[in-house]
VODO-196264 format. One line per 4 residues: number of its first residue (from 0); their letters; for each residue x, y, z of C-alpha. Coordinates in Angstrom, 3 decimals. Each point is the difference from the previous one (the first is absolute). Example, Ala and Ser with C-alpha at 12.3 -4.5 7.8 and 13.67 -1.06 7.14 Angstrom:
0	as	12.300,-4.500,7.800 | 1.370,3.440,-0.660
***
This chain:
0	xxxx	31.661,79.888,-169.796 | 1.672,-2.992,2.192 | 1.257,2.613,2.230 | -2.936,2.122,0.177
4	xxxx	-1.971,-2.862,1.304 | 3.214,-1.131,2.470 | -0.368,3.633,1.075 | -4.058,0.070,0.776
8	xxxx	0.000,-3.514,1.481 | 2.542,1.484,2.668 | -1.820,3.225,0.369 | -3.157,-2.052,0.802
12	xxxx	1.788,-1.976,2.325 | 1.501,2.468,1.861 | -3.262,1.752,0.149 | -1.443,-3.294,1.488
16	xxxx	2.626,0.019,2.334 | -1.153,3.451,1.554 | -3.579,-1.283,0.426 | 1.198,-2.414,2.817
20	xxxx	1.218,2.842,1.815 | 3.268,-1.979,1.104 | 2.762,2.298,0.760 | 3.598,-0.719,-1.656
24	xxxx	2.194,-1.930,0.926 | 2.798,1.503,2.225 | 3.034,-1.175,-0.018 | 2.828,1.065,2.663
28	xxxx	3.650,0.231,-0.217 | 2.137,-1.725,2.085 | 1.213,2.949,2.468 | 3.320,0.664,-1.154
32	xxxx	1.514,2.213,2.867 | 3.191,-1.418,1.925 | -0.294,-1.395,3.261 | 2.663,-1.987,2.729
36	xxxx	-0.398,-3.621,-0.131 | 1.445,-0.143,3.385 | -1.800,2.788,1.441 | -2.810,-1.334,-1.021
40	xxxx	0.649,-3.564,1.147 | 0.731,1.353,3.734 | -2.994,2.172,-0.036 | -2.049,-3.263,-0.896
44	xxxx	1.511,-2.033,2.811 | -1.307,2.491,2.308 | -3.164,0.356,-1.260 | -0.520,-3.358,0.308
48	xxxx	1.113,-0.388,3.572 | -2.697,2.473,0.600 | -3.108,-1.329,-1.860 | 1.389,-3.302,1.387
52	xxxx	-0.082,1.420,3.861 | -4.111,1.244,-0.480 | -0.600,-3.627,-1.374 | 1.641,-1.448,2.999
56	xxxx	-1.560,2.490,2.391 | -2.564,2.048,-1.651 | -1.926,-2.998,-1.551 | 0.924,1.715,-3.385
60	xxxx	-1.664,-2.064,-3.077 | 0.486,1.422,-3.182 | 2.358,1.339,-3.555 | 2.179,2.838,0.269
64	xxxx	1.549,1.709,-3.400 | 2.572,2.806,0.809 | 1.550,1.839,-3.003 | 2.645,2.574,-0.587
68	xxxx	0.161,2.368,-2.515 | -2.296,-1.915,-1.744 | 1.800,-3.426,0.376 | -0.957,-2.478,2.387
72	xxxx	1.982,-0.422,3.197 | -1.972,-2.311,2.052 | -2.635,-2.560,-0.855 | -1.322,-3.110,2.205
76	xxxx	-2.810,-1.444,1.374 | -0.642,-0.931,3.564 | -2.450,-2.101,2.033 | -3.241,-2.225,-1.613
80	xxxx	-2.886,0.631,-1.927 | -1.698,-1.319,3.222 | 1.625,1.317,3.429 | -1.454,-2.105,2.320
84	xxxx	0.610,-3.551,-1.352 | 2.920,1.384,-2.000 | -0.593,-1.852,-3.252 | 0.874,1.153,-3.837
88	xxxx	2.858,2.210,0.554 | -0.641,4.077,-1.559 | 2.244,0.512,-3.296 | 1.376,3.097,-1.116
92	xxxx	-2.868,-0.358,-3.020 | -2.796,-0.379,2.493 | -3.050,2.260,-1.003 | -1.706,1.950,3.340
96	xxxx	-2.753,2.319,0.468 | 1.415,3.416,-0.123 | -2.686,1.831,1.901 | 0.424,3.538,0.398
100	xxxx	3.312,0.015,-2.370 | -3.063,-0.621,-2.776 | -0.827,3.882,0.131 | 2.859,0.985,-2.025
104	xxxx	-1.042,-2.274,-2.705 | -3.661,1.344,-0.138 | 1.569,3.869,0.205 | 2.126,-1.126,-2.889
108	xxxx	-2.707,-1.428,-2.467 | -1.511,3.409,0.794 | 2.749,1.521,-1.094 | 0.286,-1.567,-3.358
112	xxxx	-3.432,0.369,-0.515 | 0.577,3.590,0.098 | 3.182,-0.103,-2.000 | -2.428,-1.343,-2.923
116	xxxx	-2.274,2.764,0.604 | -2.933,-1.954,1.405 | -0.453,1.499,2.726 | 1.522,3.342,2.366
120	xxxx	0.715,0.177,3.698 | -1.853,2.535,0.423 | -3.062,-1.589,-1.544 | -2.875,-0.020,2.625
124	xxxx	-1.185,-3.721,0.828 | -3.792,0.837,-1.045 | 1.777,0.049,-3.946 | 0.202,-3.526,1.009
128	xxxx	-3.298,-0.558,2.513 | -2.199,2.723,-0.771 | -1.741,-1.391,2.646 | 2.643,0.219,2.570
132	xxxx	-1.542,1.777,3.059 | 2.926,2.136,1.319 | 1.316,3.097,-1.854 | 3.558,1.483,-0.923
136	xxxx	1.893,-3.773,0.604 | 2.413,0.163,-3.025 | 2.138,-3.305,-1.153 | 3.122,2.227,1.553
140	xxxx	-1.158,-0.164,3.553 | -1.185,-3.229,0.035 | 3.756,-0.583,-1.054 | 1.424,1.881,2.799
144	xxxx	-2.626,-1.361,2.515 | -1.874,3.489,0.378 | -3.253,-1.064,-1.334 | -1.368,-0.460,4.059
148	xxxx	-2.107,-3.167,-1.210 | -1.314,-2.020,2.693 | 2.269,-3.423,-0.003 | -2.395,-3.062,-2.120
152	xxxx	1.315,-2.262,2.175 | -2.357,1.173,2.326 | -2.588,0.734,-1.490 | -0.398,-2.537,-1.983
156	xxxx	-0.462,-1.976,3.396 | -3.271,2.113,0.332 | -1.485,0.425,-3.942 | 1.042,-3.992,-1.281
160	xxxx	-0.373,-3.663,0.660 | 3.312,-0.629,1.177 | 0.071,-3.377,-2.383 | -0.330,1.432,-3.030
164	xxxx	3.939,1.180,-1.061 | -0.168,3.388,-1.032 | 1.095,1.389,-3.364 | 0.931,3.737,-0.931
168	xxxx	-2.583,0.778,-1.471 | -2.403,-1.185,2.769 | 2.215,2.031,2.580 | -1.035,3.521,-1.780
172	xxxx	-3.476,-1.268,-0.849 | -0.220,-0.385,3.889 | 0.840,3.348,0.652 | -2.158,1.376,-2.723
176	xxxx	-2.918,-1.864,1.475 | 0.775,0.505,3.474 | 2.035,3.087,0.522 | 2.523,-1.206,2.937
180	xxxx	1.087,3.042,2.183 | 3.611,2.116,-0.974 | 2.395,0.384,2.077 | 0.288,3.739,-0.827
184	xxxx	-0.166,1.944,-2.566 | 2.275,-0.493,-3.442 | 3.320,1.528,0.332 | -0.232,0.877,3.816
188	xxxx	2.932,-2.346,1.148 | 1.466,-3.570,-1.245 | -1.243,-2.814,1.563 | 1.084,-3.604,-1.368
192	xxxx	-2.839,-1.365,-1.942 | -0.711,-3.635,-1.399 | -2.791,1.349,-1.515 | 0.971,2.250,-1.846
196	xxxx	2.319,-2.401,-1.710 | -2.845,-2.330,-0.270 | -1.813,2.756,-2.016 | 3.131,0.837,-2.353
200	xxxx	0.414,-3.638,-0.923 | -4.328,0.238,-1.366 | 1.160,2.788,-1.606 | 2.884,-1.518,-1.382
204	xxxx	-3.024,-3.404,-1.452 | -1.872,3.340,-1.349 | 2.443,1.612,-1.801 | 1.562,-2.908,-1.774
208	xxxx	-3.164,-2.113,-0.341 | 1.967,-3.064,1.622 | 0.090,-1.579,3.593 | 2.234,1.923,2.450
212	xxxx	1.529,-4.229,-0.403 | 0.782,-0.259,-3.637 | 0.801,4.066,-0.799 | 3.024,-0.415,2.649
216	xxxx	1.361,-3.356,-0.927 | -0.587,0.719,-3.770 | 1.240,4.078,-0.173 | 2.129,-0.107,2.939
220	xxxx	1.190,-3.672,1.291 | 0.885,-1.905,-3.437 | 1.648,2.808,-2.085 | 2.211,1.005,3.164
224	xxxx	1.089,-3.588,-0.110 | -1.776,-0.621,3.712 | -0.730,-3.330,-0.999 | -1.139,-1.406,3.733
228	xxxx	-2.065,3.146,0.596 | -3.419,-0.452,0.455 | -3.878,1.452,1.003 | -1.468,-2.190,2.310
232	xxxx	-3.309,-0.868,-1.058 | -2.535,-1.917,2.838 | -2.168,-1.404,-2.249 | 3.199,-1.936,-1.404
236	xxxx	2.374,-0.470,2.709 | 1.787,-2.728,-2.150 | 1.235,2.141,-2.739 | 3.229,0.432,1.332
240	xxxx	2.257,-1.934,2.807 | 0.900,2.508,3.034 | 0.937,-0.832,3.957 | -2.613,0.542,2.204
244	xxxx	-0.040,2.642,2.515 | -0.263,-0.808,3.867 | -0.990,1.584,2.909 | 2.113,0.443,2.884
248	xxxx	-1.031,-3.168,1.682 | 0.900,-1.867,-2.668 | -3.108,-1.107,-2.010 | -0.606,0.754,-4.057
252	xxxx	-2.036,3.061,-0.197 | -2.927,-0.506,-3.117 | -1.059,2.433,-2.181 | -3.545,1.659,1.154
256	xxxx	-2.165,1.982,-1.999 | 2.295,3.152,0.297 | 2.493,-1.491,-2.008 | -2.407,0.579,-2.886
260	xxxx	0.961,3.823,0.063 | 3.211,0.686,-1.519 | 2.543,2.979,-0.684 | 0.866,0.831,4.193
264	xxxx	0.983,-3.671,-0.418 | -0.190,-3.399,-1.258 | 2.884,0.385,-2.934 | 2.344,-3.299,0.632
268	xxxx	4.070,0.055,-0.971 | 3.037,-1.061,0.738 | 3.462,1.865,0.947 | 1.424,-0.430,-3.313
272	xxxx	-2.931,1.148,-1.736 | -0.193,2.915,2.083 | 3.695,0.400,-0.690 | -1.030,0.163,-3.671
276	xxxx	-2.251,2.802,0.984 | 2.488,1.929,1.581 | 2.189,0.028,-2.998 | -2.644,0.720,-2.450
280	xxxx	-0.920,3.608,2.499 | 4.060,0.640,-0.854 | -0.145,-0.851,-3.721 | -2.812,2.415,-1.324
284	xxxx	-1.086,-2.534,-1.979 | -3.896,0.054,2.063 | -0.204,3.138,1.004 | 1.012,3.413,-0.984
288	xxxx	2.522,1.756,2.256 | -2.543,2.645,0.415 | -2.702,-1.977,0.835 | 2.581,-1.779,2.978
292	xxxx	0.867,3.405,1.500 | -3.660,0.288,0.370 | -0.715,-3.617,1.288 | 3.175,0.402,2.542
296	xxxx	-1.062,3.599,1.087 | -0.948,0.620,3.747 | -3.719,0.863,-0.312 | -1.310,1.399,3.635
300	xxxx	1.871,3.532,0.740 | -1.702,0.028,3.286 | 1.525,-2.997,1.544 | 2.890,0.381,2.501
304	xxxx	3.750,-1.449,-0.454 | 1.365,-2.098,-2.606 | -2.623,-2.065,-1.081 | -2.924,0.337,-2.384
308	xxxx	-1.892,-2.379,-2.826 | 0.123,0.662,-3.982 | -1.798,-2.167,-1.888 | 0.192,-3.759,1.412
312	xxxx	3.017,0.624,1.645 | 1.070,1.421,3.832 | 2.785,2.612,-0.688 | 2.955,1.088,2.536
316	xxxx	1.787,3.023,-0.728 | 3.614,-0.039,1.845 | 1.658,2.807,0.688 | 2.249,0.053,-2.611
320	xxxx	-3.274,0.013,-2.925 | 0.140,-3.230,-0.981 | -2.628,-2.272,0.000 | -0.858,-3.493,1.447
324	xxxx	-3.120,-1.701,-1.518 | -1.373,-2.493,1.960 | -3.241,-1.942,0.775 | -1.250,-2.686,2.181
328	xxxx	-2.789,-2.559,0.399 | -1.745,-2.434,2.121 | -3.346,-1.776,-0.742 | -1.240,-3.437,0.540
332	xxxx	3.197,-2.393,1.586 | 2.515,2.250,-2.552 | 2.169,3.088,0.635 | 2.216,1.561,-2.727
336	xxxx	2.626,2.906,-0.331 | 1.632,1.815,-2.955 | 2.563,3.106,0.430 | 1.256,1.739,-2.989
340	xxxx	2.960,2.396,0.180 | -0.133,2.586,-2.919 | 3.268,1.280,0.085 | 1.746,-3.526,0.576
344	xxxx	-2.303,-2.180,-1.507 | 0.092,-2.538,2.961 | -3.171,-1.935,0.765 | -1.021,-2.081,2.426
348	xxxx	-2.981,-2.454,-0.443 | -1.269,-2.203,2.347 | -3.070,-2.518,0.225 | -1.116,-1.703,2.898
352	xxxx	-2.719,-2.720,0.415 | -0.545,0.111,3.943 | -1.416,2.952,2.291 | 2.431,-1.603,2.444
356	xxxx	2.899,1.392,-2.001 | 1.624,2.709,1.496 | 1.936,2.043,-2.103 | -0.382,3.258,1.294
360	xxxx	3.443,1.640,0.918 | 1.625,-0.058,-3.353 | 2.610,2.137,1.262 | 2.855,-2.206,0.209
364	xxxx	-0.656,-1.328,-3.291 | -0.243,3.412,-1.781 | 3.470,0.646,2.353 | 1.591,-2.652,-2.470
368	xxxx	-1.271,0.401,-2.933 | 1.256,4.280,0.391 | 3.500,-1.013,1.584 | -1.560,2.126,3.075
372	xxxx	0.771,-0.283,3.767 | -2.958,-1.398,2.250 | -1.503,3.524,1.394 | -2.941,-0.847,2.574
376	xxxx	-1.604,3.207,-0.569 | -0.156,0.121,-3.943 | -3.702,-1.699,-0.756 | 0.708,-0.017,-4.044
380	xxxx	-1.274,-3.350,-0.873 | -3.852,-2.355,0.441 | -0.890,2.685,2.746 | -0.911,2.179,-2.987
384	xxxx	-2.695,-3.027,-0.691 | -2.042,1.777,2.627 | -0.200,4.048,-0.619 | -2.004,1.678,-1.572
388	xx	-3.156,-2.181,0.205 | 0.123,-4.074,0.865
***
C-alpha cells in the first residue's frame, strides 16, 4: 500500500509538473571531438589582433565568441558599456539587445509548437484572427517573409499614439481595425518583414496561452540552460540588467513605444548563451532533425544566387552544397551577428552596443578562423548581412 501511495504522489506530481508548461531540462555534453591546442592558440592571437585593430580604428564596442567544432576558440570583450565617456568596461557575460538575430528564436518556438501538434505551418492566420482582414497568409510565409504585410513600424506611426508601447496583440488588433495596405500579394516574392514576425510571436501568446515574455524564457530560455536570456518587457525595464544601446553620436538610445512589440526583436543575450544555443541546434535535444532541415531550408526558389531566408535565418548556399546560416541585426544603439557553419560547426557571435561600430568586412577574420589566404574578391562573410532583404 506504502508504495502504491509513493507511486500516485509522484504521478500527481509529475502531472503538476506538465501544467506549468516548463520544458525539460537540457543538459549538454561537453564536446568531446579533438582539437590542436596550439593551432588553436595561434588562431586566437590573430583573431584578437583583428577585433583589437576595429576597436582601435573602427570604434568597435562590444563581445565576440568564436567556436570551432563546437568548442570555443575565441572569447573577449572590448570597449565600455558607455563609448563616449568610456566607463564600466563590456565583459564577456554582458547581456545586449539582439535585434534582428531575435527572429530565429520566434521561428523556433513556432517550431516546437508544431512539434507538439498545436499548431501547422500551413495553418491560415484567420485559425488564429478570424478577423484578420487579408486572405491566404499562412504561419509558413510569414516565416519566410512572403506574407507582403505592410511594415507596423510604419503604420503604427499613422493608426497609434506613439506613447503608448505597443504589445502583440495590439499590433494585429491594429490591422484588424484598420487594414494597413500589402505590399503584394501572399507568396508573390520575399520581402523582409518585421511584421510578420511581430504577428508570429501573437500567435505564439495565442497558442500557448502565455506572454510571447514568459513562454520563451520558461519553454525555451531556462530548460536550454540560457540562463541570461531574456524578453524585454517596457512596462518593467528593471527586470533584468543589460548595456544600453547608443547611437552613432554617442548618446544612450531609450526604449519608445515600439519596443513594446516583440518577436522581429527585443530578445536580450549574451555570447555564451547564444553559444549554448548553438550547441543545443547540434545536440537534437530541442528540436527534431526533421524539423531543422525544415527551419535551415532555403525558402524563396525565385531569388537569384546564393542566398535565400528559411525560417529566422538568411541562408548561403556555396558551391560546394554546404550551407552557411547566418543572421544579423541592428536596432536602437545595438548591432549583433551570428554565423553558423553546418558542416564544421564553427560559429561566430558577435554583439555590439554602438551604431558607430564598424564591423562590416569580416573577411579577414573568417580568413583565420578557415586557415584561408586573404582573396579580395571572395565576399563570404557580414556582406551576406545585407541580401536578400535588409
Amino acid at each position: 500500500m506504502k508504495r502504491v501511495l509513493l507511486l500516485c504522489t509522484c504521478l500527481f506530481i509529475l502531472a503538476c509538473g506538465d501544467k506549468t508548461g516548463k520544458g525539460a531540462k537540457v543538459k549538454l555534453e561537453e564536446p568531446d571531438r579533438p582539437y590542436d591546442k596550439i593551432a588553436f592558440e595561434n588562431k586566437s592571437k590573430k583573431i584578437d589582433a583583428f577585433f583589437q585593430g576595429i576597436a582601435e580604428h573602427q570604434n568597435f564596442h562590444g563581445t565576440v565568441l568564436i567556436s570551432y567544432d563546437e568548442h570555443i576558440l575565441f572569447e573577449k570583450a572590448y570597449g565600455f558599456e558607455d563609448p563616449t565617456k568610456k566607463k564600466k568596461p563590456l565583459k564577456t557575460s554582458s547581456v545586449y539587445q539582439l535585434a534582428s538575430v531575435s527572429k530565429q528564436f520566434t521561428a523556433a518556438a513556432i517550431l516546437k509548437l508544431m512539434e507538439q501538434g498545436k499548431l501547422n505551418l500551413d495553418d491560415n492566420v484567420k485559425r488564429f484572427y478570424p478577423n484578420f482582414p487579408y486572405e491566404n497568409i499562412t504561419i509558413k510565409l510569414l516565416l519566410r517573409h512572403r506574407g507582403g504585410l505592410g511594415n507596423y513600424t510604419y503604420f503604427s506611426e499613422k493608426f497609434s499614439d506613439r506613447k503608448t508601447p505597443l504589445t502583440n496583440q495590439s499590433v494585429v488588433e491594429m490591422m484588424i481595425k484598420n487594414k494597413p495596405d500589402i505590399y503584394f500579394f501572399p507568396d508573390r516574392r520575399m520581402d523582409y518583414s518585421n511584421t510578420g514576425y511581430v504577428l508570429l510571436a501573437a500567435i505564439v501568446e495565442k497558442v500557448s496561452g502565455k506572454s510571447f515574455k514568459k513562454f520563451m524564457e520558461q519553454d525555451i530560455f531556462r530548460p536550454l540552460g540560457m540562463k541570461h536570456t531574456r524578453v524585454l518587457d517596457v512596462n518593467n525595464l528593471g527586470d533584468f540588467y543589460y548595456v544600453e544601446g547608443h547611437d552613432r553620436w554617442g548618446a544612450k538610445v531609450h526604449q519608445d513605444y515600439l519596443d513594446g512589440a516583440t518577436g522581429d526583436k527585443g530578445i536580450y543575450s549574451t555570447v555564451e548563451d547564444l553559444h549554448t544555443w548553438d550547441r543545443v541546434l547540434y545536440s537534437g535535444n530541442f528540436l527534431s532533425d526533421s524539423t531543422l532541415d525544415s527551419m535551415f531550408m532555403p525558402g524563396s526558389k525565385n531569388l537569384d544566387g546564393p542566398f535565400n531566408y528559411a525560417f529566422g535565418w538568411r541562408t548561403y548556399t556555396m558551391k560546394t552544397g554546404e550551407t552557411i546560416i547566418y543572421h544579423g541585426g541592428w536596432w536602437n544603439g545595438f548591432k549583433s551577428f551570428f554565423m553558423r557553419d553546418l558542416e564544421n560547426h564553427h560559429s561566430i557571435i558577435i554583439l555590439c552596443n554602438n551604431e558607430r561600430s564598424n564591423f562590416r568586412n569580416l573577411d579577414p577574420l573568417v580568413d583565420i578562423i578557415y586557415d584561408r589566404k586573404p582573396d579580395a574578391s571572395r565576399k563570404y562573410s557580414v556582406y551576406l548581412h545585407h541580401s536578400p532583404g535588409r
